[in-house]
C-alpha positions as protocol buffer text, in pm:
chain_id: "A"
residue {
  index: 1
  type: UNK
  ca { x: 9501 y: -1282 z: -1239 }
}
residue {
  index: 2
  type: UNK
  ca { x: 9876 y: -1301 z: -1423 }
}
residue {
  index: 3
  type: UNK
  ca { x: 10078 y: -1059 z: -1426 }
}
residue {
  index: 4
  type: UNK
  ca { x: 10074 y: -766 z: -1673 }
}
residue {
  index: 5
  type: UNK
  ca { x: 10249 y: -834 z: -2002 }
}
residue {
  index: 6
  type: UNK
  ca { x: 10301 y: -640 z: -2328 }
}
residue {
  index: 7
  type: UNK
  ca { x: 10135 y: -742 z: -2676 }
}
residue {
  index: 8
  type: UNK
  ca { x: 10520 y: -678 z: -2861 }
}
residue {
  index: 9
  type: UNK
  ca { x: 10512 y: -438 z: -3094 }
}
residue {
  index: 10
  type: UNK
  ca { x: 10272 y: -163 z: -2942 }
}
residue {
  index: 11
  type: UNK
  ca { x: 10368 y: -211 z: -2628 }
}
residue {
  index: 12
  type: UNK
  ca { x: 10010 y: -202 z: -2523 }
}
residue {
  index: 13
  type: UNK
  ca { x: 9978 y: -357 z: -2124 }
}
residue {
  index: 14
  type: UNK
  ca { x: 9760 y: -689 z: -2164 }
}
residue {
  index: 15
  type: UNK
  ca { x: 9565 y: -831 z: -1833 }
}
residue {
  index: 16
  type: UNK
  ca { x: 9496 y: -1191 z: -1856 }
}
residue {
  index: 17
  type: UNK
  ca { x: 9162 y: -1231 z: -1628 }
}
residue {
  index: 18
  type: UNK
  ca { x: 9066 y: -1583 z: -1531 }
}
residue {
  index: 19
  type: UNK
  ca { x: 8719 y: -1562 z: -1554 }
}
residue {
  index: 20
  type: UNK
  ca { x: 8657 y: -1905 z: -1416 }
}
residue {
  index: 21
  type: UNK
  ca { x: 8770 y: -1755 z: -1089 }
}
residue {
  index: 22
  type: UNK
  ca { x: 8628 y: -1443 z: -1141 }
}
residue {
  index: 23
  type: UNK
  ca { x: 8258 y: -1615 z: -1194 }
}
residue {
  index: 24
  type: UNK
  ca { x: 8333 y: -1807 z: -832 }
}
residue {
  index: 25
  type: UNK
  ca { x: 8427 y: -1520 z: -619 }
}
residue {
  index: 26
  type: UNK
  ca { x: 8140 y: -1290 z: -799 }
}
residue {
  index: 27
  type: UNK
  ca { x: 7928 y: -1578 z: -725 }
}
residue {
  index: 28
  type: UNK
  ca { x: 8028 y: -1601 z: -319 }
}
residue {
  index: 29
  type: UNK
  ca { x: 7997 y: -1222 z: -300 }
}
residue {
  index: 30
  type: UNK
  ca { x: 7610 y: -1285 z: -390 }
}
residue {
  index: 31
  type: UNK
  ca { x: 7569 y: -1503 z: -177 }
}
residue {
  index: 32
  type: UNK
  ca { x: 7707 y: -1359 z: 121 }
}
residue {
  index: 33
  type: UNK
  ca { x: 7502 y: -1049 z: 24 }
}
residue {
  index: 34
  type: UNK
  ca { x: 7176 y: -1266 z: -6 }
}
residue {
  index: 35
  type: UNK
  ca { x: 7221 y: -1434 z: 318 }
}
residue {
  index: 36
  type: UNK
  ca { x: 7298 y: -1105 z: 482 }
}
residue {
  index: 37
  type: UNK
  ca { x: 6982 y: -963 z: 330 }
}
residue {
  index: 38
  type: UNK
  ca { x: 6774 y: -1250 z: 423 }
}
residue {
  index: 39
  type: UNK
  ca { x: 6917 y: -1274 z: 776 }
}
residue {
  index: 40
  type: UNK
  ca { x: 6853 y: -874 z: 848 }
}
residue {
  index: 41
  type: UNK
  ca { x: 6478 y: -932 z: 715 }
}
residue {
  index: 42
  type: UNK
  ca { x: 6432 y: -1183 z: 951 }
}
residue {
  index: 43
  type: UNK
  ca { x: 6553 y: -1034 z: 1202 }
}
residue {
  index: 44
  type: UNK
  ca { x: 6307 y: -709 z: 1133 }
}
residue {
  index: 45
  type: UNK
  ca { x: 6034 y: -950 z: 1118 }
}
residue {
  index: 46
  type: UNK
  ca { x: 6138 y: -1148 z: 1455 }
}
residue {
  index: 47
  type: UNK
  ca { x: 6163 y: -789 z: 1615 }
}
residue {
  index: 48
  type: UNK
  ca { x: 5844 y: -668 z: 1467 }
}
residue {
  index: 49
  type: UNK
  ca { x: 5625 y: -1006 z: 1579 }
}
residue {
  index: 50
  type: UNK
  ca { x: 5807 y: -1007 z: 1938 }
}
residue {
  index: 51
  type: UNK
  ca { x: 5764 y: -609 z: 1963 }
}
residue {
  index: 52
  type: UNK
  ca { x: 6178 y: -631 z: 2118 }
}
residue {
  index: 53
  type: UNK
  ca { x: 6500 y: -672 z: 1979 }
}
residue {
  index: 54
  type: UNK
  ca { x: 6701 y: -952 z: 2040 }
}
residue {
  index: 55
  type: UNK
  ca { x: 6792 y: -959 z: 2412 }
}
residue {
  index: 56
  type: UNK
  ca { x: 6604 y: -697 z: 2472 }
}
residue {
  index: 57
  type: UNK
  ca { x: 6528 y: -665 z: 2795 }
}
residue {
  index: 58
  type: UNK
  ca { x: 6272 y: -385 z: 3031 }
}
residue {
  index: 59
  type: UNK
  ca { x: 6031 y: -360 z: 3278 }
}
residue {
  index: 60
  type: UNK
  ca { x: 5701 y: -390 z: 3103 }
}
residue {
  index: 61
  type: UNK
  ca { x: 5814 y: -739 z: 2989 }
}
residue {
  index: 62
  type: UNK
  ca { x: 5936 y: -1054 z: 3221 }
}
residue {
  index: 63
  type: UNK
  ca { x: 6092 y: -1257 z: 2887 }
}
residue {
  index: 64
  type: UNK
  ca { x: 6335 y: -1158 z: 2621 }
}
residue {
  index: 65
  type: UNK
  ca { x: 6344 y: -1235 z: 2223 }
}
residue {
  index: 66
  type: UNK
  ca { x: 6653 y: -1461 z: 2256 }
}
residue {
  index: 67
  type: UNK
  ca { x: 6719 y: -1810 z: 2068 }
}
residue {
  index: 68
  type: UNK
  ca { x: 6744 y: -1934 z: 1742 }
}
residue {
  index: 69
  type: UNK
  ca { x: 6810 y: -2211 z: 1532 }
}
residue {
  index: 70
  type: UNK
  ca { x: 6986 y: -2325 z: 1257 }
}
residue {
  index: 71
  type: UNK
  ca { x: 6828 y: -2347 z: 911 }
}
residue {
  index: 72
  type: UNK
  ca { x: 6935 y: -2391 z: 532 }
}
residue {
  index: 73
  type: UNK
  ca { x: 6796 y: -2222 z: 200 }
}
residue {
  index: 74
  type: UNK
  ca { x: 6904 y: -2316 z: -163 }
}
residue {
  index: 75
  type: UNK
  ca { x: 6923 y: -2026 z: -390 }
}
residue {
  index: 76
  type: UNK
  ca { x: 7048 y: -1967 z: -724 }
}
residue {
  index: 77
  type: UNK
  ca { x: 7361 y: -1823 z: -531 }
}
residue {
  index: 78
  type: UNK
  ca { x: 7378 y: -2140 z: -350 }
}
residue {
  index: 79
  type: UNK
  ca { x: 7327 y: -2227 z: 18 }
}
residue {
  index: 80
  type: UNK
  ca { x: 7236 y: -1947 z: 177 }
}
């Protein structure tokens, strides 16, 4: 974003807005809210199918919900 300028005669204070750069960093804050959104449903789900949280660890049960691995999904946001 420039700096804030006056029109001349009004004295009116003008904003120029780049809106190619506003488009990118609206577009990354999607993204990192879809991945976050997607990661915490998975997680629910994992927790849910396991019946434990991850590491979770007590004395009706030997193992613990631990290990994951990596894994990619194209959105309209991008990679998520």
């Amino acid at each position: 974003m420039e700096a804030i300028r006056t029109n001349g005669k009004n004295k009116v204070p003008v904003i120029a807005v780049d809106e190619e750069e506003l488009r990118t960093h609206v577009s990354e804050v999607v993204r990192q809210s879809v991945e976050e959104t997607l990661n915490g449903l998975l997680d629910a789900e994992a927790d849910t199918l396991c019946q434990a949280r991850r590491y979770e660890r007590n004395a009706d049960r030997a193992s613990t919900r631990a290990g994951h691995y990596e894994r990619n999904l194209q959105t309209k946001a991008g990679t998520v």
